[in-house]
Structure formats: C-alpha cells, structure tokens
Backbone as a ProteinNet text record, in pm:
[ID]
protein_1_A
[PRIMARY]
XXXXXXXXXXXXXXXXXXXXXXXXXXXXXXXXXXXXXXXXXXXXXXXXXXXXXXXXXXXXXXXXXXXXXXXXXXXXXXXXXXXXXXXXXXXXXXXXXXXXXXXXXXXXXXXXXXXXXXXXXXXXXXXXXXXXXXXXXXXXXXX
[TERTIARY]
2544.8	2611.8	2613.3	2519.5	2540.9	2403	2340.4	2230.5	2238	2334.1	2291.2	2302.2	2297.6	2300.5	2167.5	2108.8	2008.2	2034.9	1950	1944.9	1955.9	1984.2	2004.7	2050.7	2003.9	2047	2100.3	2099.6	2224.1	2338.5	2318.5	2464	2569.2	2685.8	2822.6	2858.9	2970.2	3031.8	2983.9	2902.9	2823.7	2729.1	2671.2	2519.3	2602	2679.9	2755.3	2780.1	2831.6	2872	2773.2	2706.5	2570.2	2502.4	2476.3	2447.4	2503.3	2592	2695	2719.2	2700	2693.1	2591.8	2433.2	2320.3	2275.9	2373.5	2332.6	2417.4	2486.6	2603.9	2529.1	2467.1	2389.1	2201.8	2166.3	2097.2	2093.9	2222.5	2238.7	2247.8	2380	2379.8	2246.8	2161.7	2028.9	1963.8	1963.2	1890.5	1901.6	2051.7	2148.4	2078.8	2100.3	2014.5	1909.8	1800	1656.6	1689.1	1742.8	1728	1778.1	1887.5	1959.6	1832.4	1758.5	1648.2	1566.3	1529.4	1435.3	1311.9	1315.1	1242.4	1227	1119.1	1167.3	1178.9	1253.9	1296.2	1188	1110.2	984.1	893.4	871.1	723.2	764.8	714.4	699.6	678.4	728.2	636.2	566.7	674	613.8	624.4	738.7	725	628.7	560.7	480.8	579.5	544.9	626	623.2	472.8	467	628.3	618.5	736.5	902.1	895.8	980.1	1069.1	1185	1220.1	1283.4	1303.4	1390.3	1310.3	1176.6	1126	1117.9	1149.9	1163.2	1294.5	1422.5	1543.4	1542.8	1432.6	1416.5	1403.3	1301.7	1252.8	1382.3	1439.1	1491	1609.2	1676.3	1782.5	1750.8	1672.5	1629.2	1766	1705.4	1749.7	1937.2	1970.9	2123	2187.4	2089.5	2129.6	2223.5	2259.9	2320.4	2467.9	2471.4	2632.6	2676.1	2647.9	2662.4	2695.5	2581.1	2615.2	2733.8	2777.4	2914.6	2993.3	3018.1	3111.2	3126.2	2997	3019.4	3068.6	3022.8	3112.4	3194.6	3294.6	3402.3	3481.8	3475.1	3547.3	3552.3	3391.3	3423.8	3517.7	3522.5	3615.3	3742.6	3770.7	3923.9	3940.3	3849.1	3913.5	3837	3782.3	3741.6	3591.5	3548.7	3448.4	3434.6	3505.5	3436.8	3424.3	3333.3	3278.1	3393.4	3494	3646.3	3743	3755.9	3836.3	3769.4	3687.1	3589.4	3483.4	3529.4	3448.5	3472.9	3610.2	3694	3585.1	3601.4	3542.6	3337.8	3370.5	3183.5	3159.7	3256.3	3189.7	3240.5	3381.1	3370.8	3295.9	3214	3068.9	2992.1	2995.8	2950.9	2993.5	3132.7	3216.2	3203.3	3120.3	3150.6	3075.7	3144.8	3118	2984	2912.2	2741.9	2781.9	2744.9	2709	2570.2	2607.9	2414.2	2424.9	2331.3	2333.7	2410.7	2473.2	2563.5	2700.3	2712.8	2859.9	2886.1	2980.6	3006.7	2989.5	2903.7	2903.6	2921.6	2957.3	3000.7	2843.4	2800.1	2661.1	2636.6	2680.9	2651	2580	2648.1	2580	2438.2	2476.2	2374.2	2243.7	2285.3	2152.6	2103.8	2171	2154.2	2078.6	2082.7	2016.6	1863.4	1910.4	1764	1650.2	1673.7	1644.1	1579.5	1631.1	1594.4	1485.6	1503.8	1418.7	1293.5	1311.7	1148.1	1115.9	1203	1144.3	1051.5	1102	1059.9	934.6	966.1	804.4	745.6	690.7	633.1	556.5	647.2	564	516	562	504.8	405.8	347	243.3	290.9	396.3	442.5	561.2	544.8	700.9	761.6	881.5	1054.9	1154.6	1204.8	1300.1	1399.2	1514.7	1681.1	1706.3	1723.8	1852.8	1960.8	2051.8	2171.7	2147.6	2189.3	2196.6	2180.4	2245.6	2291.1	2240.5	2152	2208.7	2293.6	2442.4	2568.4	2624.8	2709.7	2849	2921.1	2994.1	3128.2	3219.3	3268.9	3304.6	3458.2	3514.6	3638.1	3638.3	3572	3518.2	3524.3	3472.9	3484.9	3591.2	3550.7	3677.1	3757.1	3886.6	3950.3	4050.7
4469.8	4342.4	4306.9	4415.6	4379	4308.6	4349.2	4309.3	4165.7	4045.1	3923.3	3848.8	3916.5	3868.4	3893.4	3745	3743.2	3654.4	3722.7	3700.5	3588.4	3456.1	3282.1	3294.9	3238	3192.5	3119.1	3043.5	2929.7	2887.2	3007.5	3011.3	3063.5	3016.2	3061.4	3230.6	3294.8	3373.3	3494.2	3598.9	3691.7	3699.3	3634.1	3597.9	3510.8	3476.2	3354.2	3503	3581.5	3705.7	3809.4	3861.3	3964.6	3839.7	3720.1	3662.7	3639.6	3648.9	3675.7	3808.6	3901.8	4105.9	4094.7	4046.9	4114.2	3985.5	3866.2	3837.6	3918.5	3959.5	4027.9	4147.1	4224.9	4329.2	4309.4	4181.3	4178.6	4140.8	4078.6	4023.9	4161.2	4239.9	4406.5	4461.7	4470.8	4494.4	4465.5	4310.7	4265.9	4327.1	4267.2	4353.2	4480.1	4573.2	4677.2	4684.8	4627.7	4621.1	4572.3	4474.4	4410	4527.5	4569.2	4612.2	4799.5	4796.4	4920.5	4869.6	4731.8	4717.2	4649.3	4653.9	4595.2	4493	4434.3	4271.9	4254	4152.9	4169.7	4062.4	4018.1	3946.8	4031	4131.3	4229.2	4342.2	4309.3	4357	4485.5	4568.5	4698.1	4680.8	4627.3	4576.5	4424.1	4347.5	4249.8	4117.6	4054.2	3952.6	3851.9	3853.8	3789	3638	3558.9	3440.2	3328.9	3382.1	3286	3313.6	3426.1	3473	3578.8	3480.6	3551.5	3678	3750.9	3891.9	3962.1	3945.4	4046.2	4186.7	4234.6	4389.1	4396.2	4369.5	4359.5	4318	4269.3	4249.7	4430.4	4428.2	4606.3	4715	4693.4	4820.7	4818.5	4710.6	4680.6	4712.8	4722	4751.3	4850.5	4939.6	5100	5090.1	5024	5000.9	4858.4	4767.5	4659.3	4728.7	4869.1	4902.5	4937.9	4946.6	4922.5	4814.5	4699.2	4558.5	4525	4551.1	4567.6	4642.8	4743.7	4825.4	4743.7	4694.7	4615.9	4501.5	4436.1	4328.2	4335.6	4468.1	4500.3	4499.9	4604	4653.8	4516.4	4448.2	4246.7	4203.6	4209.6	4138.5	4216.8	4269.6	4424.3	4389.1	4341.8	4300.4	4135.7	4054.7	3908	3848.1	3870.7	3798.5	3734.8	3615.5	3570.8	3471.7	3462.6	3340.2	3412.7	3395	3414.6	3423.4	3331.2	3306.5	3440.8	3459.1	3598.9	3696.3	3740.9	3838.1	3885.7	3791.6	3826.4	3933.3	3960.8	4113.9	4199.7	4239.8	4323.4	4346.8	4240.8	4239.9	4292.4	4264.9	4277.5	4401.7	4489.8	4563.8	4684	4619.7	4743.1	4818.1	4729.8	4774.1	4907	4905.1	5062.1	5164.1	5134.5	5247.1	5349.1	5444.1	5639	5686	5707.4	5769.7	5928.1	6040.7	6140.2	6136.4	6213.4	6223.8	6366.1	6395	6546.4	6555.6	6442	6480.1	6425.1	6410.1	6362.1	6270.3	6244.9	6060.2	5992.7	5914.3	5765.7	5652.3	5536	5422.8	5333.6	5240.3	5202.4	5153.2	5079.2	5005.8	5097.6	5226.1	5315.5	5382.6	5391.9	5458.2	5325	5203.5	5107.3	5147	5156.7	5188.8	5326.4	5425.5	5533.6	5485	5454.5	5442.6	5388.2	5271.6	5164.8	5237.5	5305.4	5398.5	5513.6	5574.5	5663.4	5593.8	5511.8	5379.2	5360.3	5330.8	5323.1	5463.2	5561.3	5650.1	5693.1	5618.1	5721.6	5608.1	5482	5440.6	5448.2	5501.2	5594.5	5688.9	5828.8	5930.7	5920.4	5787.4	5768.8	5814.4	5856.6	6013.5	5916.2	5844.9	5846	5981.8	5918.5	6039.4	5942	5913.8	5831.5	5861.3	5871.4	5928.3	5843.6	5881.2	5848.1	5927.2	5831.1	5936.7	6031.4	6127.6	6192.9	6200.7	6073.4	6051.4	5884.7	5797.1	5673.4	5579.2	5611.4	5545.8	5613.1	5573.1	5573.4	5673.5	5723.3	5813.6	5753.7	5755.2	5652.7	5671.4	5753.5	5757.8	5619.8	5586.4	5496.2	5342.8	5367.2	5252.3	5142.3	4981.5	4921.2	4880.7	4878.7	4852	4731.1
1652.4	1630	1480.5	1377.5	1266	1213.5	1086.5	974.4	1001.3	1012.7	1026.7	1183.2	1279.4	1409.2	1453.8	1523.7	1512.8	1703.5	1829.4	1930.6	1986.4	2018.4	2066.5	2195	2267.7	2392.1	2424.8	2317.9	2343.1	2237.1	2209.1	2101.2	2182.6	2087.2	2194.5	2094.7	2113.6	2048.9	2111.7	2045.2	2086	2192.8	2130.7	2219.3	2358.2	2349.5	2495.7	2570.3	2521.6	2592.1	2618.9	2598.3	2573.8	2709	2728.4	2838	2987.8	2950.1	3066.5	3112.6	3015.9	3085.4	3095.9	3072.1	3086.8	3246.3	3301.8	3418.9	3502.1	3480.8	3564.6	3602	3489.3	3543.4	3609.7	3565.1	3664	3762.9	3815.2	3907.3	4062.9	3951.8	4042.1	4060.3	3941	3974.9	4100.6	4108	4261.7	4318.2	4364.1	4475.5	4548.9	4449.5	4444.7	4511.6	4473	4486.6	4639.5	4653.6	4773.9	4874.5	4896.5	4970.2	5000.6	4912.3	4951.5	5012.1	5017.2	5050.4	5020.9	4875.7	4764.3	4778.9	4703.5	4622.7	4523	4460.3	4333.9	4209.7	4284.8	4203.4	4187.9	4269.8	4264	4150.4	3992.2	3921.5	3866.1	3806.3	3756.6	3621.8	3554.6	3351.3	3354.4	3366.7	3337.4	3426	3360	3401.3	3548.3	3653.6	3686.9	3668.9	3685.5	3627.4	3705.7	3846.9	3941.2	3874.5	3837.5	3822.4	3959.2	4007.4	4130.8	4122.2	3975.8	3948.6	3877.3	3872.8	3757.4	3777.9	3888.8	3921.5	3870.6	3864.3	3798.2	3671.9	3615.1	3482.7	3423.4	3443.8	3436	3443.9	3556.8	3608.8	3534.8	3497.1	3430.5	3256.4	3185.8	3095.8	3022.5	3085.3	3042.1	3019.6	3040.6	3079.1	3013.1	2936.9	2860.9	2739.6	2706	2577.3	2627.6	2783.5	2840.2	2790.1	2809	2773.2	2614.6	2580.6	2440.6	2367	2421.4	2389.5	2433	2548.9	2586.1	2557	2492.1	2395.4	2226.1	2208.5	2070.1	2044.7	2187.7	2168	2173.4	2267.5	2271.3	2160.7	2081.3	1983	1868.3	1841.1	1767.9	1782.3	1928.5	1973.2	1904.6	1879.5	1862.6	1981	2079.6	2211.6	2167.5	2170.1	2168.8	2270.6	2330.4	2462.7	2624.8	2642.7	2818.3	2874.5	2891	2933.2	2946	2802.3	2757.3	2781.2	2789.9	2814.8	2962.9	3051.7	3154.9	3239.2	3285.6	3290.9	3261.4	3114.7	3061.9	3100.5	3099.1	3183.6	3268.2	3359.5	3480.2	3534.2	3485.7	3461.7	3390.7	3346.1	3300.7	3408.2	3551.1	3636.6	3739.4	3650.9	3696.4	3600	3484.4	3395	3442.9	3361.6	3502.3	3436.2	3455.9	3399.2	3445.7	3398.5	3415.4	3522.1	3600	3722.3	3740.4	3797.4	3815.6	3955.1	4040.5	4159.8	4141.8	3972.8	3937.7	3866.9	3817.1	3813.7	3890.9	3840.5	3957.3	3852.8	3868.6	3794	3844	3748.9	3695.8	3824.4	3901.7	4029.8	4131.3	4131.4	4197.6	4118.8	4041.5	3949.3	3952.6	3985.5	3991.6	4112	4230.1	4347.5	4393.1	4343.2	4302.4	4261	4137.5	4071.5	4141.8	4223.8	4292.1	4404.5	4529.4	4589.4	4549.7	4438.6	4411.1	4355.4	4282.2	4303.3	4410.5	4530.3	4656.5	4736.4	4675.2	4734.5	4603.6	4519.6	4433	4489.8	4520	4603.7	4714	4811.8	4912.5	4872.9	4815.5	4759.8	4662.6	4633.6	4461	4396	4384.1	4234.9	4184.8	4045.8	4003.7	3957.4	4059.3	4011.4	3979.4	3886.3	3939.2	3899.2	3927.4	3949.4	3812.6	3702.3	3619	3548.2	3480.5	3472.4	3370.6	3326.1	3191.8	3091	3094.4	2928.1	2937.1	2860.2	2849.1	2809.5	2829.1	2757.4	2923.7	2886	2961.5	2929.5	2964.1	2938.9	2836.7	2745.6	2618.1	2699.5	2766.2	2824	2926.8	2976.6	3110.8	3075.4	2938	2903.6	2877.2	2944.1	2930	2807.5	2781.5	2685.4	2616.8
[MASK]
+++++++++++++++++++++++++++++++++++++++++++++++++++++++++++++++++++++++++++++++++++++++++++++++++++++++++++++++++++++++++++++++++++++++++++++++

C-alpha cells in the first residue's frame, strides 16, 4: 500500500476496503469451519477472550494477501470506496489457487483446509491441505 500507509480501522479509502475483503473472507472462513464441524471460537493461536471467530481469525491468516492484491489492484484503478469496490471483494473468494488436485477458487481451498484441521485433530498429527503457492493465479485475478 506504500512507505506512508499506516493500518486504521476506521479510516475510509484503503483501509475502508482491506476491511471489507478481510470480513468477507472471514466470514467464508466460518462458513467453513462451521460446515466441518468445528467451532469457530475454539482457538488454535489467537486468544479467544469471547471472541465468537477466533478459529477464523487463524485460519484466515495465510490468505489476507488475496485481499490485499485486490485492494491494490482497485486502488490502481481510481476505486476507493467499499461501494465501488465490493464486486471485486467478494470476488476474491473465486480466485483459482493451484492444489495438488487442481484449481480450486479460495472458497474451496478454505474448505479444504478447514477439513484437514479437522482431521489432524483426530489423528494428533497436523497435515493440513494448503494450496501451492500463496497468491492466486495472477490470471484469476479480478479486473
């Protein structure tokens, strides 16, 4: 975002947007979690401290730099409001990841991941399924 951008939560422009892709993806996150089985408060790193997503805090981690591309590339275009830009957000959740059983677009690829936590769980052994590469397919990406 550049030497003088500095993180706010309640600033508009950048940061209004980078907030709006990073609930969008934790929101898919839950989803996720939930739909395995999980819960999405029972923690691996982050403190949960009544926090009802902190397992989607975590798991979503690895994948906050989709967002960030897709908040660049907007701003690059002229787009700075939540408004003009939400398309493009929430479309992040289709971008194609490389896996070792193909392309899958991130939604699946949360869904994956999510599962294979479920299963290093039972097994005590973490494995956990991620994609390849951490970026996206730069072809995939929205425009």
């Amino acid at each position: 975002m550049g030497k003088k951008f500095r993180r706010d939560r309640n600033s508009q422009g950048s940061n209004a947007l980078l907030n709006y892709g990073y609930a969008v993806l934790r929101a898919a996150t839950a989803r996720a979690i939930v739909s395995s089985g999980l819960h999405p408060s029972l923690s691996v790193h982050h403190k949960s401290g009544g926090d009802p997503l902190a397992l989607a805090d975590d798991l979503m981690e690895p994948f906050r730099p989709t967002t960030d591309l897709a908040v660049h590339k907007l701003l690059d275009q002229g787009i700075e409001t939540v408004e003009e830009g939400r398309t493009a957000l929430v479309d992040c959740l289709s971008a194609s990841f490389q896996t070792k059983d193909g392309n899958s677009p991130l939604s699946q690829v949360l869904v994956r991941l999510v599962q294979s936590l479920s299963r290093s769980f039972d097994a005590g052994k973490a494995d956990l399924v991620f994609p390849l590469q951490p970026l996206p397919d730069e072809e995939t990406q929205s425009d």
